[in-house]
C-alpha positions, 0 to 999 in steps of 0.5 A: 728456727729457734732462734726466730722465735726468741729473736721476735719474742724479743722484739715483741716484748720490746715493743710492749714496753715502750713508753707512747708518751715519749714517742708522741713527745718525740713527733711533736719535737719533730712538728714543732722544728717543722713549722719553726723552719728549724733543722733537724740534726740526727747522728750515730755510730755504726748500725745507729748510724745507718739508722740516721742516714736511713732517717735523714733520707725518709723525712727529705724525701717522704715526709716531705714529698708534695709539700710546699715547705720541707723538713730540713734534716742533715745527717751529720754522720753522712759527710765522711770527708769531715768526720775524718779530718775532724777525728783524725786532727781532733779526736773522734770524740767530736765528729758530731760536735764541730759541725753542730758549732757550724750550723746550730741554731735555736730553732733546731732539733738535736737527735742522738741515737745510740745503744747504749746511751753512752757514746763520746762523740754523741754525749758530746753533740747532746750536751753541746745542744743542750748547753746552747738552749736547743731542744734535744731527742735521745735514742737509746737501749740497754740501760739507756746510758748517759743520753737517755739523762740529759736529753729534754726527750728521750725514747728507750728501748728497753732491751740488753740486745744491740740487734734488738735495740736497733730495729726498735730505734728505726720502728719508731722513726717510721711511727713518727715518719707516718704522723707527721704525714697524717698531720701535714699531708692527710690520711693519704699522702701524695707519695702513696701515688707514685708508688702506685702509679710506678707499680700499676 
């Protein structure tokens, strides 16, 4: 029990330190690729992998559900096939990178998420993004790392806890989730139904 109170005291003085101003930078770039038709590139490794997949999943289907034009968003740590014939004949260091050369347009938003700011194969992907003119979003923790620099949006957990670090990552992801619904959807979004009429 000790350990819940420290682990959520943690989560809590996390919370309070995040910088709102960067979060609603961060909505907008996910606003402004929405109406530009632009696709939205999110990646990580390991656990802020998972956090991309889960992402991915949330704006194609929930932040999209009901809505005549869609988020276009692509996990590219999702396609095992390619990451592995990528790190096995290249180098691991650009799994993300090749398929950004694939499919990478001006229009786009580059999403980066890691712990501790200064994964290869994620500085890679970033500075590529930045090097080609599309607008870039960082998430790290601890110190921030090399992402949280380079990035034209970067939203910190400042937290020297990888499990921390984590749930904050993918807090944040549902604040921006929830705004782009209030904005493009109404206070009541049409998959509240389904969820109620599944439920009732």
């Amino acid at each position: 029990m000790d350990k819940a109170k420290e682990y959520l005291g943690l989560v809590k003085q996390t919370i309070d330190k995040l910088d709102q101003s960067a979060i609603n930078a961060a909505a907008q770039a996910f606003l402004d690729a929405y109406h530009k038709g632009g696709n939205i590139y999110v990646f990580g490794n390991g656990g802020s992998g998972a956090t991309a997949s889960h992402v991915a999943g949330d704006f194609l289907k929930g932040a999209s559900y009901g809505l005549d034009k869609r988020f276009k968003m692509i996990c590219l740590n999702d396609n095992i096939a390619s990451m592995m014939a990528i790190a096995n004949d290249i180098g691991y260091e650009d799994i993300f990178i090749e398929p950004l050369k694939n499919f990478i347009g001006k229009d786009d938003l580059v999403i980066g998420i890691s712990g501790s700011g200064n994964s290869e194969n994620v500085v890679r992907a970033m500075t590529y993004a930045k090097d080609q003119g599309v607008k870039t979003l960082a998430l790290s923790g601890f110190n921030g790392g090399k992402i949280s620099r380079l990035a034209d949006i970067s939203v910190h957990a400042d937290v020297m806890d990888m499990e921390v670090c984590e749930d904050i990552h993918m807090i944040i992801f549902n604040i921006i989730k929830k705004e782009m619904q209030a904005t493009l959807m109404g206070d009541n979004p049409s998959m509240g139904k389904v969820y109620d009429d599944r439920v009732s």
